[in-house]
ZALO-965386 format. One record per residue (C-alpha): residue number from 0; residue in one letter; chain; x, y, z. Coordinates in pm, 1 decimal. Example, Ala and Ser with C-alpha at 12.3 -4.5 7.8 and 13.67 -1.06 7.14 Angstrom:
<atom><resi>0</resi><resn>A</resn><chain>A</chain><u>1230.0</u><v>-450.0</v><w>780.0</w></atom>
<atom><resi>1</resi><resn>S</resn><chain>A</chain><u>1367.0</u><v>-106.0</v><w>714.0</w></atom>
This chain:
<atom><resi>0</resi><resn>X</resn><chain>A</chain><u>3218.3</u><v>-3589.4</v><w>-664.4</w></atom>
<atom><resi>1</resi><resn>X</resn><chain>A</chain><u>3147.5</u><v>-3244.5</v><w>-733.5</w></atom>
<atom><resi>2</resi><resn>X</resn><chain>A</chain><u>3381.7</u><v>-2951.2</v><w>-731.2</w></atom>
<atom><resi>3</resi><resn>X</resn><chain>A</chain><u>3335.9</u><v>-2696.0</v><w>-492.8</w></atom>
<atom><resi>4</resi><resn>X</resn><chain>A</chain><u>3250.0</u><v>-2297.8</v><w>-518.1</w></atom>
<atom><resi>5</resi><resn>X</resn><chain>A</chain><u>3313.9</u><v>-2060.9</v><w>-214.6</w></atom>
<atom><resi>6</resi><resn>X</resn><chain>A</chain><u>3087.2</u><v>-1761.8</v><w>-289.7</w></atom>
<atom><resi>7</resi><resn>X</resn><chain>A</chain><u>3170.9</u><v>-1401.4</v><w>-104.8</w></atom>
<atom><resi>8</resi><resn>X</resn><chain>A</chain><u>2874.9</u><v>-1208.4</v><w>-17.8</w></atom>
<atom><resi>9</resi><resn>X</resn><chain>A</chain><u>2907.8</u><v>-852.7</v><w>-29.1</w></atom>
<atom><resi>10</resi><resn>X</resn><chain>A</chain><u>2983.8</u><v>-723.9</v><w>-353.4</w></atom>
<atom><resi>11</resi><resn>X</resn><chain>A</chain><u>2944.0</u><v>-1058.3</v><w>-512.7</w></atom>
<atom><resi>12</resi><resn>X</resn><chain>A</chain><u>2591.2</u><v>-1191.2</v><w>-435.2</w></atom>
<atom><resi>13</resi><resn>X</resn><chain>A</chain><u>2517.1</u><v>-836.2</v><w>-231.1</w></atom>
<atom><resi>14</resi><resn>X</resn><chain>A</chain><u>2557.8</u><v>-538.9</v><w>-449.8</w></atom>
<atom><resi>15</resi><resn>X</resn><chain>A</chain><u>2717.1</u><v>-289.8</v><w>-175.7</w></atom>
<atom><resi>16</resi><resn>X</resn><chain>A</chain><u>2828.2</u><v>-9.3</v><w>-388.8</w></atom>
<atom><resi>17</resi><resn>X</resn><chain>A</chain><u>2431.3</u><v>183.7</v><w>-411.9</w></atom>
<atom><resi>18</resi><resn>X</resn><chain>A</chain><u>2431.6</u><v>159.8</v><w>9.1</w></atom>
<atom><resi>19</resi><resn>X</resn><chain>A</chain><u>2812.4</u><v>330.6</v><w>19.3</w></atom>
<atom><resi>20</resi><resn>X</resn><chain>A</chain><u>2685.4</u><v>583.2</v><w>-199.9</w></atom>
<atom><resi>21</resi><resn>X</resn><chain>A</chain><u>2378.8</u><v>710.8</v><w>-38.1</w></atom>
<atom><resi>22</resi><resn>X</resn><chain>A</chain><u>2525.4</u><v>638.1</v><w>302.0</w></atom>
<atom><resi>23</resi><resn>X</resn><chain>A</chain><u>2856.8</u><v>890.5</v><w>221.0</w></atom>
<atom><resi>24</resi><resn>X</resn><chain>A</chain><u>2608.1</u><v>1132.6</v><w>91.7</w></atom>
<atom><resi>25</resi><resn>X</resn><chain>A</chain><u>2372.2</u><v>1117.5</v><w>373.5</w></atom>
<atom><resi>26</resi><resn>X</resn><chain>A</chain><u>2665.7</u><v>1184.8</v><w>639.0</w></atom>
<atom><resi>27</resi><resn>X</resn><chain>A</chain><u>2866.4</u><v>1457.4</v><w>422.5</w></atom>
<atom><resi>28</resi><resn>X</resn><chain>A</chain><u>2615.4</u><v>1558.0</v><w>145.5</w></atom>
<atom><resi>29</resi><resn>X</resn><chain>A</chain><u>2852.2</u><v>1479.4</v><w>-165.2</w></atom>
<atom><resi>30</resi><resn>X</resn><chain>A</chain><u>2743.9</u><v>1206.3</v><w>-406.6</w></atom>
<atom><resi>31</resi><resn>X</resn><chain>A</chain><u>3028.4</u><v>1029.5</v><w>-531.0</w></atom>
<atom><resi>32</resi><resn>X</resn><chain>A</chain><u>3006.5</u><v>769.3</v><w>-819.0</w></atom>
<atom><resi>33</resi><resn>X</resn><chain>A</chain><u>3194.5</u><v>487.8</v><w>-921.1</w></atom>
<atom><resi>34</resi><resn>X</resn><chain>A</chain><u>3391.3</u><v>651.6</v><w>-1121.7</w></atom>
<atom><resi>35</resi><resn>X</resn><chain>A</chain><u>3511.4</u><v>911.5</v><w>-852.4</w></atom>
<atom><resi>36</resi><resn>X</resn><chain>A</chain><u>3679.4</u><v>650.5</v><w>-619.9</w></atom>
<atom><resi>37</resi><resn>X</resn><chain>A</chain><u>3754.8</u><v>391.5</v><w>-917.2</w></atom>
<atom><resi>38</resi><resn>X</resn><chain>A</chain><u>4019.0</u><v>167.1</v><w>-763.7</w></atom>
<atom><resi>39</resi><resn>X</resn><chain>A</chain><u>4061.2</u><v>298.8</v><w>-414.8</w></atom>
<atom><resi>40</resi><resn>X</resn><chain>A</chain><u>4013.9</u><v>98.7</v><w>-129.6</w></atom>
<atom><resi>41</resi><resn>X</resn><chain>A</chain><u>3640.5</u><v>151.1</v><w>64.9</w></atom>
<atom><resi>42</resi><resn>X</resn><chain>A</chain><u>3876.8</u><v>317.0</v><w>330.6</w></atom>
<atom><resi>43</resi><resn>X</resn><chain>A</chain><u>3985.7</u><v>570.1</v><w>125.0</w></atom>
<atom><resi>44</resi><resn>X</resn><chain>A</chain><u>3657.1</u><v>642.8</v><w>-79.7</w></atom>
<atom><resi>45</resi><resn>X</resn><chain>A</chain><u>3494.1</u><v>711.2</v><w>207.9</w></atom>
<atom><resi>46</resi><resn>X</resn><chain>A</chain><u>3735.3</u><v>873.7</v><w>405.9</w></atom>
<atom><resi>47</resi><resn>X</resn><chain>A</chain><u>3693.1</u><v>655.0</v><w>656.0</w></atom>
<atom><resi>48</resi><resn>X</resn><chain>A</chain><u>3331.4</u><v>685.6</v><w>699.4</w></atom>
<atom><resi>49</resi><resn>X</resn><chain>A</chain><u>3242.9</u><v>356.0</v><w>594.6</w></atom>
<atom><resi>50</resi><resn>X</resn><chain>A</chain><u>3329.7</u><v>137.2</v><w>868.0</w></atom>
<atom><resi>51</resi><resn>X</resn><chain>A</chain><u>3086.3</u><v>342.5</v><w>1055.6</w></atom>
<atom><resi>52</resi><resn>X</resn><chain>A</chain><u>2855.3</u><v>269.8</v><w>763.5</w></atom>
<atom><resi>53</resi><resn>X</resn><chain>A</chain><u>2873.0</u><v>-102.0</v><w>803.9</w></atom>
<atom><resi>54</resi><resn>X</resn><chain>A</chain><u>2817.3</u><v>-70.9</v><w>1167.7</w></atom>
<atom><resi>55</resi><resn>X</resn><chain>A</chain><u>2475.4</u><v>47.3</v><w>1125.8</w></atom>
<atom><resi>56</resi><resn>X</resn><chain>A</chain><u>2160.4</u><v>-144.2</v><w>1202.7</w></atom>
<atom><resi>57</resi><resn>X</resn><chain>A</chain><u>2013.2</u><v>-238.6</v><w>873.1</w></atom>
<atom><resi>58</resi><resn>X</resn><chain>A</chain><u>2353.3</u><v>-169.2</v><w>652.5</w></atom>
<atom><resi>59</resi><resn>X</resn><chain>A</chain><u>2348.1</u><v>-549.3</v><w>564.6</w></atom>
<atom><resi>60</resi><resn>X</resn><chain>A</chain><u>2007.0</u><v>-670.4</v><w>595.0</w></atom>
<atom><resi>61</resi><resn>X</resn><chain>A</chain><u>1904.3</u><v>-446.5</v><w>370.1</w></atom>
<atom><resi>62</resi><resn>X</resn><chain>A</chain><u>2200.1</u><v>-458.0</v><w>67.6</w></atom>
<atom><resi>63</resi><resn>X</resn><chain>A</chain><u>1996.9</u><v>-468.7</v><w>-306.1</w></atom>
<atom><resi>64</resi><resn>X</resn><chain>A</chain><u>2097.4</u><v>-823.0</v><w>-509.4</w></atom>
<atom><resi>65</resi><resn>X</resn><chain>A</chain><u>2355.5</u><v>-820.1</v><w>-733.7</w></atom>
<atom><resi>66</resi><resn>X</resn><chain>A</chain><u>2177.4</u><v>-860.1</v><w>-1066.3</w></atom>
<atom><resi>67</resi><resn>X</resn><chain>A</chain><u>2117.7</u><v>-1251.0</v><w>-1134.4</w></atom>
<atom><resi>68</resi><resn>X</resn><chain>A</chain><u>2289.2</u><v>-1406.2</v><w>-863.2</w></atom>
<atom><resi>69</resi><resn>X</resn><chain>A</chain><u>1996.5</u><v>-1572.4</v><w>-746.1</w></atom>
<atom><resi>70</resi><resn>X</resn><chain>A</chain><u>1968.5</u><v>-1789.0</v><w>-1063.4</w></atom>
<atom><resi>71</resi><resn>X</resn><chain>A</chain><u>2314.7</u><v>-1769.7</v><w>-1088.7</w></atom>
<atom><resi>72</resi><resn>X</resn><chain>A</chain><u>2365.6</u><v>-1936.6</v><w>-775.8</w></atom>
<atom><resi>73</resi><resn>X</resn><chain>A</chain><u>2085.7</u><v>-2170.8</v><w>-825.6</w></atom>
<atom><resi>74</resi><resn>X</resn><chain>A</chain><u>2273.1</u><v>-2299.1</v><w>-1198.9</w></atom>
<atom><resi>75</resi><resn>X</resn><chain>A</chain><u>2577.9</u><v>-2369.4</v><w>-1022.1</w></atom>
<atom><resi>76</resi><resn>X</resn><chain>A</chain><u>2463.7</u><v>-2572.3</v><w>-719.6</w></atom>
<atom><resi>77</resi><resn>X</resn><chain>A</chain><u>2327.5</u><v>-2815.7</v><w>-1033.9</w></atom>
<atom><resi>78</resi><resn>X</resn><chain>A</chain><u>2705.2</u><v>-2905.9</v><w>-1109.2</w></atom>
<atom><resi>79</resi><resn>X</resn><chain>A</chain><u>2884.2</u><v>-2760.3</v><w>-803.4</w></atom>
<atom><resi>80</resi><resn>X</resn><chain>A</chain><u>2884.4</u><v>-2766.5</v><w>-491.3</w></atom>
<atom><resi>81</resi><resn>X</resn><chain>A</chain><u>2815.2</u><v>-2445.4</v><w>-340.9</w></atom>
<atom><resi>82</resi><resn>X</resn><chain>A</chain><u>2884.1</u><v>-2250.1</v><w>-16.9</w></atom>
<atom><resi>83</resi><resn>X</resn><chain>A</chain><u>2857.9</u><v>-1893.6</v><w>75.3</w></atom>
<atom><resi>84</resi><resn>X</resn><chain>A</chain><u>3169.7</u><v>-1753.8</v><w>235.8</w></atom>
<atom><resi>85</resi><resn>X</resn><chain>A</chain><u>3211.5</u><v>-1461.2</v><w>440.2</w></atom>
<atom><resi>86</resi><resn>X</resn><chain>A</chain><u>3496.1</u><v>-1274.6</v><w>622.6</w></atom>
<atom><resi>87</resi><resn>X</resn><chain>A</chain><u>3167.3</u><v>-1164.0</v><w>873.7</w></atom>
<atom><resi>88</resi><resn>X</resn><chain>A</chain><u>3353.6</u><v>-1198.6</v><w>1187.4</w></atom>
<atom><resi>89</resi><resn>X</resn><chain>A</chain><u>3527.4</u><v>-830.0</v><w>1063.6</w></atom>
<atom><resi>90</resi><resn>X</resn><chain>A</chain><u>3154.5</u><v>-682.5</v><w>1137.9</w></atom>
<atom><resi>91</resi><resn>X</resn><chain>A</chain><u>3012.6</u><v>-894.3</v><w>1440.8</w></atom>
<atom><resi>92</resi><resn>X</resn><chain>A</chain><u>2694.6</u><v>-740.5</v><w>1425.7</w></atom>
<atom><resi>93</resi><resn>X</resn><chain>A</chain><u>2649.1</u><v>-833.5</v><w>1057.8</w></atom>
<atom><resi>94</resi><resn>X</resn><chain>A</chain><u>2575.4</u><v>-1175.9</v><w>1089.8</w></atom>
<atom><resi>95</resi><resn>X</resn><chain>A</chain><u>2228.5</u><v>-1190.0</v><w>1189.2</w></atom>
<atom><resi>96</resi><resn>X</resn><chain>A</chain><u>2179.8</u><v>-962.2</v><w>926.0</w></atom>
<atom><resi>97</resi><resn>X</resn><chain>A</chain><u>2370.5</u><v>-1146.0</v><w>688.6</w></atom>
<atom><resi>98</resi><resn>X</resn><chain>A</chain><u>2248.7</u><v>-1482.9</v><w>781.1</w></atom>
<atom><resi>99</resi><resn>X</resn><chain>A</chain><u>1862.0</u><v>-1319.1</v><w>729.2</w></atom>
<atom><resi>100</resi><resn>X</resn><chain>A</chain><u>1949.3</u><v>-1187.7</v><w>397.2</w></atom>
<atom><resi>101</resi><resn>X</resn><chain>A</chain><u>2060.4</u><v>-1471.8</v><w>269.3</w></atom>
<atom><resi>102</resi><resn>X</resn><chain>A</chain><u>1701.9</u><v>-1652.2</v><w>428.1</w></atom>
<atom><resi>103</resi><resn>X</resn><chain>A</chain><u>1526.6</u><v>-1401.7</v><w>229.0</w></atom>
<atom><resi>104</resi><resn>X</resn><chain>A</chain><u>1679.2</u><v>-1399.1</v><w>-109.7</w></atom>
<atom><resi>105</resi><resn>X</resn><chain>A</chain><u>1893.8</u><v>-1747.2</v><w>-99.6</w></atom>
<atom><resi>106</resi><resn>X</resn><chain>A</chain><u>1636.1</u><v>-1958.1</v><w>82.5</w></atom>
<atom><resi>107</resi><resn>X</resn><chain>A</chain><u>1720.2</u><v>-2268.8</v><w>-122.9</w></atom>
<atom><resi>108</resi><resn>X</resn><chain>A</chain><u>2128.0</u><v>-2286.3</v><w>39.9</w></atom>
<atom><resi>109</resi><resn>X</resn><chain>A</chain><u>2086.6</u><v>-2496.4</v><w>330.6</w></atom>
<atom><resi>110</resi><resn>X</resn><chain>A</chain><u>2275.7</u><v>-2380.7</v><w>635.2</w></atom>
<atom><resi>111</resi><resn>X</resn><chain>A</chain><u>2516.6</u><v>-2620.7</v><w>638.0</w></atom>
<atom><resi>112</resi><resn>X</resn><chain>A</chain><u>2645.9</u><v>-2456.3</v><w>311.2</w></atom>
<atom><resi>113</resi><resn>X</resn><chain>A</chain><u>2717.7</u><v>-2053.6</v><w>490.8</w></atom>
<atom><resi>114</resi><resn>X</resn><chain>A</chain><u>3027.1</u><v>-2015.7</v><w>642.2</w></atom>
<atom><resi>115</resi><resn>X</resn><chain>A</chain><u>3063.5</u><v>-1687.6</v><w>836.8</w></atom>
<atom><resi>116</resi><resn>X</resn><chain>A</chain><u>3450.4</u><v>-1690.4</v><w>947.8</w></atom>
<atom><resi>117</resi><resn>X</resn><chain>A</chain><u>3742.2</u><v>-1450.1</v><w>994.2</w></atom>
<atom><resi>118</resi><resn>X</resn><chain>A</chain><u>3963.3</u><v>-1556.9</v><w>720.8</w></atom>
<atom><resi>119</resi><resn>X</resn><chain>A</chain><u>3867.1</u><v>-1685.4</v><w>418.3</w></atom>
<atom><resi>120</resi><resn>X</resn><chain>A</chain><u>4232.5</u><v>-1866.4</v><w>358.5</w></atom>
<atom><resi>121</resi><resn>X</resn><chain>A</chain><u>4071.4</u><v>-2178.1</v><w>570.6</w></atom>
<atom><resi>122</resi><resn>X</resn><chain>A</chain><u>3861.5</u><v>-2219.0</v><w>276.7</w></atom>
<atom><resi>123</resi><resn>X</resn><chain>A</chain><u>3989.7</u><v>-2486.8</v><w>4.6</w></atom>
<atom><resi>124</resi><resn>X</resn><chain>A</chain><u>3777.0</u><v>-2500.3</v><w>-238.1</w></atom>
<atom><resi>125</resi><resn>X</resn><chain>A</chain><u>3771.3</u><v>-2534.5</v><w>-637.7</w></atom>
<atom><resi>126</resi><resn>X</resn><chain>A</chain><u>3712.7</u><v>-2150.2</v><w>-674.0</w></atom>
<atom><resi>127</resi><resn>X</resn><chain>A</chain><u>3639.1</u><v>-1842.5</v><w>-499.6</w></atom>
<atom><resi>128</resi><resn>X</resn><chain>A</chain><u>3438.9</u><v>-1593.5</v><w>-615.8</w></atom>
<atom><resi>129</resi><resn>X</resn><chain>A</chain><u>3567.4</u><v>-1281.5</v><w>-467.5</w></atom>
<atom><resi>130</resi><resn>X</resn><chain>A</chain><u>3584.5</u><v>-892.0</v><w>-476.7</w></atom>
<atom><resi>131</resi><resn>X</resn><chain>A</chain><u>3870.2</u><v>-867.2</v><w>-293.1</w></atom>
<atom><resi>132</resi><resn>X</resn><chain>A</chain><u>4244.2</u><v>-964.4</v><w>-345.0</w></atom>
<atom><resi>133</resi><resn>X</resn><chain>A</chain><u>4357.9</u><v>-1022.2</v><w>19.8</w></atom>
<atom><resi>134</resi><resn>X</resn><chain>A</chain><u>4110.0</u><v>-1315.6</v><w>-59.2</w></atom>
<atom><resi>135</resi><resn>X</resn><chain>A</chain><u>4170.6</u><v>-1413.8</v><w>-361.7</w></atom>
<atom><resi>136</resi><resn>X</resn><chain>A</chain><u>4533.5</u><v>-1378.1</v><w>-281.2</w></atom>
<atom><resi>137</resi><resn>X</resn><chain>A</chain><u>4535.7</u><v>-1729.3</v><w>-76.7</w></atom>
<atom><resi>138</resi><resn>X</resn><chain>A</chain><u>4253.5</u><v>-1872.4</v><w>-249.7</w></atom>
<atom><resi>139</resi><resn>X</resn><chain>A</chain><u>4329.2</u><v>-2287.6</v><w>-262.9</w></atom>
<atom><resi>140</resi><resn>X</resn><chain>A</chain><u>4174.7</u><v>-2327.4</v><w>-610.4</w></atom>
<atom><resi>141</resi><resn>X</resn><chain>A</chain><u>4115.0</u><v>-2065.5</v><w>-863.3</w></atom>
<atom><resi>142</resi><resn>X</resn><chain>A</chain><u>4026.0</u><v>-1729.7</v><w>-793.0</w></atom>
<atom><resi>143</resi><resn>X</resn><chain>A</chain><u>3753.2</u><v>-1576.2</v><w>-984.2</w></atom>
<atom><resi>144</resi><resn>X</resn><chain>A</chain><u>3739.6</u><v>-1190.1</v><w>-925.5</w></atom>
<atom><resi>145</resi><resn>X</resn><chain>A</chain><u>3424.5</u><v>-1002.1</v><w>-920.2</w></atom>
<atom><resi>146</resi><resn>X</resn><chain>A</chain><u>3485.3</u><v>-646.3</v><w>-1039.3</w></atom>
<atom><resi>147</resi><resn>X</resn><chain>A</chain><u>3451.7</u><v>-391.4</v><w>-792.4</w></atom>
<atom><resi>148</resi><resn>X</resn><chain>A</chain><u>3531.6</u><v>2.8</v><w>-760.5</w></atom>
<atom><resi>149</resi><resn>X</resn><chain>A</chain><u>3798.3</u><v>-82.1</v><w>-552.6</w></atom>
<atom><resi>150</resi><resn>X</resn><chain>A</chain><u>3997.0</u><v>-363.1</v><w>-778.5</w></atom>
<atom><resi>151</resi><resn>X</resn><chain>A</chain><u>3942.6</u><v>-229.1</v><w>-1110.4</w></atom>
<atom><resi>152</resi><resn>X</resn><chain>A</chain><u>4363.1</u><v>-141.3</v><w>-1173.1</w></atom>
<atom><resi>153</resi><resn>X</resn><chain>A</chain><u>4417.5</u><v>-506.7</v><w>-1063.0</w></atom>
<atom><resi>154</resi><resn>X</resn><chain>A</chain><u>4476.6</u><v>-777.0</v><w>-1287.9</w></atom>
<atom><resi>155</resi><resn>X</resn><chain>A</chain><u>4652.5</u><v>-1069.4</v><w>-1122.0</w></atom>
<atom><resi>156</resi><resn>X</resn><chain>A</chain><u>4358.3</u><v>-1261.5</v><w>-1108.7</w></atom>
<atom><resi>157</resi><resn>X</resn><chain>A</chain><u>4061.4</u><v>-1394.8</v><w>-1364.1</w></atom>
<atom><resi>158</resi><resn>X</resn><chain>A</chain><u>3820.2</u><v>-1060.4</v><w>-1353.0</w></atom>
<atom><resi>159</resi><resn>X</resn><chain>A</chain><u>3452.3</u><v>-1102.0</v><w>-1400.1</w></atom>
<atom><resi>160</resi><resn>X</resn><chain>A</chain><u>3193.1</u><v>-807.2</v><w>-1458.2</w></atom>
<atom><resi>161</resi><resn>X</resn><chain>A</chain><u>2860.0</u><v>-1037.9</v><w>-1393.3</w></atom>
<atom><resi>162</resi><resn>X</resn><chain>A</chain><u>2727.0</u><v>-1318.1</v><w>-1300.3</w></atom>
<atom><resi>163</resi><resn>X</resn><chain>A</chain><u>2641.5</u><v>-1413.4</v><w>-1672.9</w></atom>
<atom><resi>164</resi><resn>X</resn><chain>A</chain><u>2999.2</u><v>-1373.9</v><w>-1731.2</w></atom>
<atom><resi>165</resi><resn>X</resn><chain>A</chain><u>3064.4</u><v>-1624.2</v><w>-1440.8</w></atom>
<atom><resi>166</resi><resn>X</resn><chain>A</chain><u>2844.1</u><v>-1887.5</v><w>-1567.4</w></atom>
<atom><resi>167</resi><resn>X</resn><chain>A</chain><u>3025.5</u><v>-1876.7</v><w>-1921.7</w></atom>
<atom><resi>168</resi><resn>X</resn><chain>A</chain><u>3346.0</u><v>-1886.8</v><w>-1722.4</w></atom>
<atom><resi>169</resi><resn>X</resn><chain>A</chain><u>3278.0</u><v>-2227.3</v><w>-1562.1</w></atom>
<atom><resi>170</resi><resn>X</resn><chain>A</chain><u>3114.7</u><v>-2364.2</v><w>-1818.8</w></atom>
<atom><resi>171</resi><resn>X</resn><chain>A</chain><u>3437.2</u><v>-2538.3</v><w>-1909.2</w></atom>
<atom><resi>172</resi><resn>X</resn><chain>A</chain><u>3390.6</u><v>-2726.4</v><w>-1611.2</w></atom>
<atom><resi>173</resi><resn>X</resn><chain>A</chain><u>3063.2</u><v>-2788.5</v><w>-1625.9</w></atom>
<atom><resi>174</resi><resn>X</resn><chain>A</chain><u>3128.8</u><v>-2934.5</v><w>-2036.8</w></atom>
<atom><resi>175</resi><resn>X</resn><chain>A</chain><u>3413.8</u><v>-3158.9</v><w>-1841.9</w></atom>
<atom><resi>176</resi><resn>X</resn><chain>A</chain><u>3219.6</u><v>-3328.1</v><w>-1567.7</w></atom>
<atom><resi>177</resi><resn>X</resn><chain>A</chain><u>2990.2</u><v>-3382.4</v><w>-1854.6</w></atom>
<atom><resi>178</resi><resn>X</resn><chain>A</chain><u>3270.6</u><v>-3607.6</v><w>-2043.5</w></atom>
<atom><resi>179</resi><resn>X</resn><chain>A</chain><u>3397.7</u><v>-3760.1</v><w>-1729.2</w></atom>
């Protein structure tokens, strides 16, 4: 049997951090960069402008790819199994959105395999890949921890800065399933 891999969305597969950016500097005309709000919470970034940000038509459907998750993603599902998890209930209005972008850009993860939920501490996987602690936090298996603006002065759980760096992370696994 295969181990499993819950997979967040935005700012793991979705790279969120250009559409914060341009969508603060469009509402207050001040261009911020990473290293301006560099471990603050998306809350306090944006001074609270980004939950209107992610209520926005389009704010989801049209989020750039995090670079090589698609064959990323498509690697994994060889020796895992795979499903794409995410805390979407927080943003009703994303998940049309979300379920199109992932049509677009994922088209080979069959439905069965996206979970859109409210809390991600249902999920009991092998490993989460994650951006977010209050995730991570109750993840079931291991916790993988995609860096992000707003966890880079935490360090409670594996950190990794791409999706190459993922892949030579569970290679150990993959090498084991090999021998078993």
């Amino acid at each position: 049997m295969k181990k499993t891999i819950a997979i967040d969305m935005d700012g793991v597969m979705a790279d969120t951090e250009p559409h914060f950016f341009d969508y603060y500097e469009q509402e207050t005309g001040i261009r911020l960069t990473r290293q301006d709000i560099a471990g603050m919470t998306e809350y306090d970034a944006f001074k609270g402008k980004g939950h209107g940000m992610v209520n926005k038509p389009g704010f989801f459907r049209t989020l750039p790819l995090m670079e090589g998750a698609v064959e990323a993603v498509k690697s994994l599902m060889e020796d895992f199994e795979v499903y794409i998890v995410s805390a979407a209930m927080e943003f009703p209005l994303s998940l049309p959105e979300k379920y199109e972008w992932l049509a677009e850009h994922f088209p080979f993860i069959h439905w069965r395999n996206i979970v859109f939920c409210g809390d991600k501490s249902i999920i009991k996987t092998d490993f989460l890949i994650d951006d977010h602690c209050k995730n991570l936090d109750y993840c079931h298996g291991k916790p993988i921890m995609f860096d992000a603006f707003h966890n880079t002065n935490l360090h409670h759980h594996q950190r990794v800065n791409s999706w190459a760096e993922v892949l030579e992370l569970l290679e150990g696994e993959r090498a084991a399933k090999v021998k078993n």
